[in-house]
C-alpha positions in Angstrom: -26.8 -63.9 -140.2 -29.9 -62.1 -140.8 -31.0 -64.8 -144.0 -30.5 -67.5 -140.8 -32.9 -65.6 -138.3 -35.5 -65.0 -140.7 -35.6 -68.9 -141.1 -35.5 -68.6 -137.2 -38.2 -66.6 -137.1 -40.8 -68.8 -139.6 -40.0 -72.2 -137.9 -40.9 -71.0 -134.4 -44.3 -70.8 -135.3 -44.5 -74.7 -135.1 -42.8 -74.8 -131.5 -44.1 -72.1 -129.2 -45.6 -74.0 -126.8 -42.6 -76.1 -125.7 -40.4 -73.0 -126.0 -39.8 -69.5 -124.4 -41.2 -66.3 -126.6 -39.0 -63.0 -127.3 -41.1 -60.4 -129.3 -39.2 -57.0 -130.6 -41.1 -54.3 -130.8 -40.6 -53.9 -134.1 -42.8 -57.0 -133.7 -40.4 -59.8 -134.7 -40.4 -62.9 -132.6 -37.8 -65.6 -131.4 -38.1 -68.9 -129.5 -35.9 -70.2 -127.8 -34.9 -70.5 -123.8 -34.5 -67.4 -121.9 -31.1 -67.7 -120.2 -31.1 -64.6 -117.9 -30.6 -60.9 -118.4 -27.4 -58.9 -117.7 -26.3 -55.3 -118.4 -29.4 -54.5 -120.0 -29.4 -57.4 -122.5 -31.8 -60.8 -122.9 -29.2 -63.8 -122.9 -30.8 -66.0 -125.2 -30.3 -69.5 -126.3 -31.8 -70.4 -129.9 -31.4 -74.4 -130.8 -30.0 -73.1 -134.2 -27.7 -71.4 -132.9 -24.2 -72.8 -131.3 -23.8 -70.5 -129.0 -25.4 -68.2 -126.5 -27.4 -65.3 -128.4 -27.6 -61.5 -126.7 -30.3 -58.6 -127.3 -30.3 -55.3 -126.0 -33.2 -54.7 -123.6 -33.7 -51.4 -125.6 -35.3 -53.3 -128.2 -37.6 -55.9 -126.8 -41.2 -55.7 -125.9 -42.0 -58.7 -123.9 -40.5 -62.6 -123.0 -43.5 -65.2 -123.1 -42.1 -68.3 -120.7 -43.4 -71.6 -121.4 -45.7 -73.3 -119.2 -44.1 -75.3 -116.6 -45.9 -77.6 -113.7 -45.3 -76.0 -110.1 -46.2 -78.3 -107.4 -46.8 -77.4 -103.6 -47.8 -74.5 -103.7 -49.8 -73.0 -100.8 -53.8 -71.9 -100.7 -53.4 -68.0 -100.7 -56.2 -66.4 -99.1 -56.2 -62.4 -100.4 -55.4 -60.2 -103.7 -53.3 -57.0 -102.5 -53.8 -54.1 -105.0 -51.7 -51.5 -104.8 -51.8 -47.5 -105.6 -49.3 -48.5 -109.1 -51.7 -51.2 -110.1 -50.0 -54.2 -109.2 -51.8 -57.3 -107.9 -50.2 -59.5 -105.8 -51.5 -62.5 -104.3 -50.7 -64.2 -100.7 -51.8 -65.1 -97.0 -52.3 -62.0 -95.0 -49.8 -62.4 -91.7 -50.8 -59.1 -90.1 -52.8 -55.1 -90.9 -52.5 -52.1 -89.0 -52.9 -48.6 -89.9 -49.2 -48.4 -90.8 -48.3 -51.2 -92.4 -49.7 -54.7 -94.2 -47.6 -57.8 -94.5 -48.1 -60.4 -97.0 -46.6 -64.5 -97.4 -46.2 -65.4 -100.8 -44.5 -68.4 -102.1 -43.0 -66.4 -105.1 -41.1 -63.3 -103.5 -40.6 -64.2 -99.4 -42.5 -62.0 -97.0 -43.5 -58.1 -98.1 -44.2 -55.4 -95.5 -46.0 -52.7 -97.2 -47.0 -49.2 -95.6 -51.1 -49.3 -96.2 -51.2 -46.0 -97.3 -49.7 -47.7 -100.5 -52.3 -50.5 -100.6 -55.4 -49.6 -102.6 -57.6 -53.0 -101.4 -57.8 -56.5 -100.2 -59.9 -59.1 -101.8 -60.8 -62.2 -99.6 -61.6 -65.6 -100.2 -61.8 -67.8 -102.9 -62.3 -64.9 -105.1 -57.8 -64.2 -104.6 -57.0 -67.3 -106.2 -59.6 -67.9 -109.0 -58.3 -67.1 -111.8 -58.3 -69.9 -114.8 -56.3 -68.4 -118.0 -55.6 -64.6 -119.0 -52.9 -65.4 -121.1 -53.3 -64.6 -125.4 -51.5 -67.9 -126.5 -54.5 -69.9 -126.5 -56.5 -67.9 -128.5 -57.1 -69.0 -132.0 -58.7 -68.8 -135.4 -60.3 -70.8 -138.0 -60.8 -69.8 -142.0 -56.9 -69.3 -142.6 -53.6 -68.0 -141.6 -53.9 -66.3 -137.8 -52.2 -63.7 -138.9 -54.0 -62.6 -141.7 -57.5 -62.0 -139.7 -56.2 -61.1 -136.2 -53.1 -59.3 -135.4 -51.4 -59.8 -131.7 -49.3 -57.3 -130.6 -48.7 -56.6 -126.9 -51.1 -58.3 -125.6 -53.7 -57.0 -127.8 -55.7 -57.9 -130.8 -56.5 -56.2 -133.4 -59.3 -57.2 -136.3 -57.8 -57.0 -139.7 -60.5 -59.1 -141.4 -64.4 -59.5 -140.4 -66.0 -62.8 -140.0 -63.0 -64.6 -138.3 -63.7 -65.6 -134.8 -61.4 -65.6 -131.9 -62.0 -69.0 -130.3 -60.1 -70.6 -127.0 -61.1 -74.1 -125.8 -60.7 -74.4 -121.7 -60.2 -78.6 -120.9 -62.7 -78.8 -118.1 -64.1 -75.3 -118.3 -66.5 -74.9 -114.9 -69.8 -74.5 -114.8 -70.0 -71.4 -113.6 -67.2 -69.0 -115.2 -66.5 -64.9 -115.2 -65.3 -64.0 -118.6 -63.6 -60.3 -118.6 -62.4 -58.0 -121.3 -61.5 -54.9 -122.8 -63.0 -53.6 -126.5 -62.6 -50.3 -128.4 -64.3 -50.3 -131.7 -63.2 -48.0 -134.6 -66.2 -47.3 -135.5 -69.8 -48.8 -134.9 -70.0 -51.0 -131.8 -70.8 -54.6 -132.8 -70.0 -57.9 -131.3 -71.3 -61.5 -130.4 -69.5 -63.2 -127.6 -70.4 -66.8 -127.6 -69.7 -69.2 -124.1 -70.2 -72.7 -123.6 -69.8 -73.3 -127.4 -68.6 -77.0 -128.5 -65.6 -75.2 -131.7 -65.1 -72.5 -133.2 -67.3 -73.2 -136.2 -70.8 -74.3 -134.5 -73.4 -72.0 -133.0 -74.5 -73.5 -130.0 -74.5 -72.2 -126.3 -75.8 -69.1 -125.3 -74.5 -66.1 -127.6 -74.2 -62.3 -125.9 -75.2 -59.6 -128.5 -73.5 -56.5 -128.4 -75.1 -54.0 -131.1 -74.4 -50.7 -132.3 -77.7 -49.0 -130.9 -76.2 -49.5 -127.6 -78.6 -53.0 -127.0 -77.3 -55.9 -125.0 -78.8 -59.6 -125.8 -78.7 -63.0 -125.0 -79.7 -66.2 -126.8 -79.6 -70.2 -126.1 -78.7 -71.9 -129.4 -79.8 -75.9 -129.2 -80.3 -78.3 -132.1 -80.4 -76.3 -134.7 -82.8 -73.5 -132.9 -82.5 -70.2 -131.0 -84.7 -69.0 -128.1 -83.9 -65.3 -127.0 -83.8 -64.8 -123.1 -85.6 -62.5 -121.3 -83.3 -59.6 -119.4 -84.7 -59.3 -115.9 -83.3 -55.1 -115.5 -84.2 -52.8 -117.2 -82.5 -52.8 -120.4 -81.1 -48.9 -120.9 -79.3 -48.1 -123.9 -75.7 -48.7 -123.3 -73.5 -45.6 -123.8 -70.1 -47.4 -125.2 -66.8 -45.4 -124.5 -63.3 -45.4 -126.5 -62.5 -47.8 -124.2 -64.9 -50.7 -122.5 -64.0 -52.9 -119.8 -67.0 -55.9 -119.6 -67.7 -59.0 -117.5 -70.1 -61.2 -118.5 -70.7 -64.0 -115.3 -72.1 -67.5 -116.7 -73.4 -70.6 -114.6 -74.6 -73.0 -117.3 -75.8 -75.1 -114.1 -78.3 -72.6 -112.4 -79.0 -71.0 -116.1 -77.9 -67.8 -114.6 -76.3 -64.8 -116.7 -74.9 -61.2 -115.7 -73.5 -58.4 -117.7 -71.8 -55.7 -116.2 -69.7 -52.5 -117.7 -67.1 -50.8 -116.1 -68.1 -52.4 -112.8 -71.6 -51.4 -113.3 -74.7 -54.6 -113.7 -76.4 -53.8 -117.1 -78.4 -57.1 -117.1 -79.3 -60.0 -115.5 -80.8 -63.3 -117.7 -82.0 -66.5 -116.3 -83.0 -69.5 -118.9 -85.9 -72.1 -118.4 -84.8 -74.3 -120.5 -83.9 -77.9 -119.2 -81.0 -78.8 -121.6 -77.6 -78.1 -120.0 -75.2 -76.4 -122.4 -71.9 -78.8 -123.2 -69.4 -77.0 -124.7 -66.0 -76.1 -123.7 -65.5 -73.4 -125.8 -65.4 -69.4 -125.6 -65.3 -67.1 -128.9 -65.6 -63.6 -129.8 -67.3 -63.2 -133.4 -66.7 -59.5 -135.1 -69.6 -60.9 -138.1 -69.4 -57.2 -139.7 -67.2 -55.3 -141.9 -67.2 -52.3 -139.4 -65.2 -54.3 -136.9 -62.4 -54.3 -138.5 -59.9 -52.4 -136.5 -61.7 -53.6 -133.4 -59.0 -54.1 -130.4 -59.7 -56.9 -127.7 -57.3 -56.8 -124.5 -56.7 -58.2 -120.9 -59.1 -60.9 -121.4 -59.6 -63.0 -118.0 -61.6 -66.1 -117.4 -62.0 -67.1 -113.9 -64.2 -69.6 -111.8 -67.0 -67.7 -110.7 -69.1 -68.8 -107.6 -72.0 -66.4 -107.4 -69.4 -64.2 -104.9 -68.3 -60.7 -106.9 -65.2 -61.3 -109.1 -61.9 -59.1 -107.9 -62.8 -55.3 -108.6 -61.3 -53.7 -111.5 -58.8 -50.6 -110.6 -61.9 -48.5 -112.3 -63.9 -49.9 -109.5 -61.3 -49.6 -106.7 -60.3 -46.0 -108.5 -63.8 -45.1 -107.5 -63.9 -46.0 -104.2 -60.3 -44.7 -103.4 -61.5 -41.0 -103.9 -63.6 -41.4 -100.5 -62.7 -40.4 -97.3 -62.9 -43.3 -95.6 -61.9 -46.8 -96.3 -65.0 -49.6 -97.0 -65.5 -52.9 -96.1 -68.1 -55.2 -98.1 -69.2 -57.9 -96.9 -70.1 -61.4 -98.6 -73.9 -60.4 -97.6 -73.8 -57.1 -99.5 -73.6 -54.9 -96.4 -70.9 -51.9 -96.7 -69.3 -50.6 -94.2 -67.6 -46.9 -93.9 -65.2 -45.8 -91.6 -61.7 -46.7 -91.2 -60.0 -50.4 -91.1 -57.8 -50.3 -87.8 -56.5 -53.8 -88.5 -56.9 -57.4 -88.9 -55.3 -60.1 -86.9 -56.1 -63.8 -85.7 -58.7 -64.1 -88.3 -60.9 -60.6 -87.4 -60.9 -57.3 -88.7 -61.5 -54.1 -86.5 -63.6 -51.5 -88.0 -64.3 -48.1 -86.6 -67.1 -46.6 -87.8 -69.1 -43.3 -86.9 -71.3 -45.0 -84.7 -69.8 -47.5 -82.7 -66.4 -49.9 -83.7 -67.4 -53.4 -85.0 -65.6 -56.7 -85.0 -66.0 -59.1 -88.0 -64.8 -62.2 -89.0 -62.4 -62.1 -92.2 -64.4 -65.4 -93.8 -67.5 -62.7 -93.9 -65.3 -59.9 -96.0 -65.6 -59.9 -100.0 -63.1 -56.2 -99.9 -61.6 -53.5 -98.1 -60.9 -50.6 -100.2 -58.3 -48.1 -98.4 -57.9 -44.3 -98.6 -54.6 -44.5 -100.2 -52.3 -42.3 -101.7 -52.2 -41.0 -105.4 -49.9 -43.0 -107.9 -48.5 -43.7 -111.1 -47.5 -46.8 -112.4 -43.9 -47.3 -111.3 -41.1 -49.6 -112.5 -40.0 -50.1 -116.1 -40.7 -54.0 -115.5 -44.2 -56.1 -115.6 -44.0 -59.5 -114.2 -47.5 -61.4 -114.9 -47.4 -63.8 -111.8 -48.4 -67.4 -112.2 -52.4 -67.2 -111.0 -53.7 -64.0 -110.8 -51.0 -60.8 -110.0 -48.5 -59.1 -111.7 -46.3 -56.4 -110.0 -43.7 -53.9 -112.0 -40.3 -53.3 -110.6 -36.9 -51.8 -112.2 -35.5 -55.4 -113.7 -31.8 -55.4 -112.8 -30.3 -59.4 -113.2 -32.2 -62.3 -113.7 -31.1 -66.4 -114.5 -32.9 -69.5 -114.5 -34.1 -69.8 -111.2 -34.8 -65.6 -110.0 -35.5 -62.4 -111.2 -34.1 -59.5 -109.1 -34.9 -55.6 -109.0 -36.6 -52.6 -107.1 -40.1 -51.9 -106.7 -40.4 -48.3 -105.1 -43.2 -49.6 -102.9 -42.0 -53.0 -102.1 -38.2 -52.4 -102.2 -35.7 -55.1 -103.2 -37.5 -58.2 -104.8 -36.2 -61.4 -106.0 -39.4 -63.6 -107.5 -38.7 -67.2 -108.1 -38.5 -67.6 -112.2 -41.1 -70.3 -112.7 -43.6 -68.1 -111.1 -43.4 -65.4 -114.1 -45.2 -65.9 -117.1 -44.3 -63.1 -119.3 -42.2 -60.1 -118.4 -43.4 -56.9 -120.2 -41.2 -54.2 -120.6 -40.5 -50.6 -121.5 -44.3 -49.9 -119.4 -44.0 -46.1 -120.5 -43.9 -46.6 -124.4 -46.9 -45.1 -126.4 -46.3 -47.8 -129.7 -48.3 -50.7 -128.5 -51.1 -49.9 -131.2 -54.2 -49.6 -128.2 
């Protein structure tokens, strides 16, 4: 038996995409077809198999489900975030200072208390969301595994000079790419967008160096032009940990850079030529990257609006003492959010108590209560959401538990895309 799953094991490599993913944490991986879970094990069916296979849930990371096509689903018009760090998307049905309730087409109807909700996110901004997934991520020069390592959702550098490459069919103009980097030891790193493969230079090229410097530079033809930054360009202080977002619009030449939530630069390019490429890479191109970790990388449509808010961000503004409402015109509002119904929010502020249309709202952030991440269960939503619950039974077709903020959930099964568990465990490797 265990001669037959290493065999297993080696020919999955060839069929992930059509197949389901079960990865160990001692970080072996199966394919197959998930066939439900029940008393604390995976069922499991393996096409080398001939029968049914089971795994304790003790001993397993993370399922990857294959992509399936999901018609009719609705326009959702907000992003809830709540105080655990879920994100779930929806149409808003009603707000009051005791409670929100949210449509989804995955779960049914939620009614949350709002002292549990952290903030809303309006607009197209809910539902933008292109890929965040680490499957199409890939590398040139050899075997992936011997230059990147993936584990949990994170990679880790174990040669220099490999890029990390993804192609997006139809990428948009105008794209927000977002990520996560800790370096081992200096900081070094050239993000490339907009680039044709993994093996050309062209596009425009973000350089991250180790004296804390932030550039960008149009490759065309053969030739380089280095843009000018329009802010002031500070030194960058890099952390252990460093969540960026680099906003690209290849059709007005306009470039942002931001850290933590915070704008570092802004870049604009004269040039005529329109960049063509399809492509996004990350390119260690030193020795001293090895060991560097990338994580929770997100690409979304960006339409000059600000992206969703990282929980830093929303963190930030949660330690107020009053909720805040931005608007799509930059004006911030303080006070407190007494509700929103029939397509208007009430806000009462110090000075008088204002009426505005939800179409003009970017975000509310909420004074909400203190919590920790709850649930032994991650559920990356199809789209842009994920919400953690205690996993009790799951087939085919649902996946039912307890959320201690939502209560009893059952999510339709082709609206996961990976289920993470064990949340708690301090062996990923980050």
């Amino acid at each position: 038996m265990r001669k037959w799953c290493v065999v297993g094991l080696l020919m999955c490599r060839v069929v992930w995409a059509q197949q389901d993913r079960l990865l160990f944490l001692n970080g072996d991986q199966l394919s197959g077809e998930w066939e439900g879970l029940r008393d604390s094990a995976v069922m499991w069916k393996h096409p080398g198999a001939s029968r049914g296979l089971s795994f304790a849930l003790a001993g397993i990371a993370e399922v990857q489900f294959r992509e399936r096509a999901i018609t009719g689903v609705p326009p959702q018009n907000v992003s809830v975030q709540l105080t655990n760090g879920d994100r779930l998307q929806g149409n808003l049905r009603a707000l009051d200072s005791e409670n929100l309730e949210l449509e989804t087409w995955y779960a049914g109807t939620f009614r949350i208390r709002r002292n549990n909700v952290c903030a809303l996110s309006f607009g197209r901004a809910a539902g933008m969301l292109l890929c965040d997934d680490p499957d199409g991520w890939k590398t040139v020069g050899g075997e992936e595994g011997e230059m990147w390592e993936l584990r949990d959702g994170c990679f880790t550098l174990l040669r220099s000079a490999h890029p990390l490459f993804r192609s997006v069919p139809e990428l948009p103009d105008s794209v927000c790419l977002e990520f996560t980097v800790s370096w081992p030891r200096s900081p070094y790193l050239r993000l490339g967008v907009f680039v044709s493969d993994a093996q050309r230079m062209d596009g425009y090229w973000l350089y991250l160096g180790s004296s804390g410097s932030a550039n960008l530079t149009r490759v065309v033809g053969g030739g380089s032009q280095s843009l000018q930054g329009e802010m002031r360009n500070e030194r960058i202080t890099f952390a252990r940990e460093n969540r960026f977002a680099f906003y690209a619009d290849r059709e007005k030449r306009l470039f942002i850079l931001s850290l933590n939530g915070r704008p570092l630069q802004r870049w604009s390019d004269p040039g005529a030529a329109k960049a063509g490429g399809n492509g996004i890479s990350f390119h260690p191109a030193s020795g001293l990257c090895v060991g560097m970790k990338l994580w929770d990388i997100r690409l979304s449509r960006w339409d000059g609006e600000p992206a969703l808010p990282s929980m830093e961000t929303v963190a930030q503004e949660n330690e107020k003492s009053t909720d805040l409402v931005v608007l799509r015109n930059g004006d911030r509002l303080s006070g407190r959010v007494l509700g929103a119904s029939n397509g208007v929010a009430k806000v009462q502020l110090a000075y008088a108590t204002l009426e505005v249309p939800v179409e003009r709202v970017v975000r509310m952030t909420f004074v909400a209560e203190k919590a920790r991440p709850l649930g032994e269960t991650r559920a990356h939503l199809v789209g842009n959401g994920f919400l953690t619950f205690h996993l009790r039974e799951g087939d085919e077709k649902q996946l039912r538990g307890t959320s201690e903020i939502l209560g009893e959930v059952a999510v339709k099964r082709d609206a996961v895309r990976r289920l993470e568990f064990r949340l708690g465990r301090t062996d990923s490797g980050k």
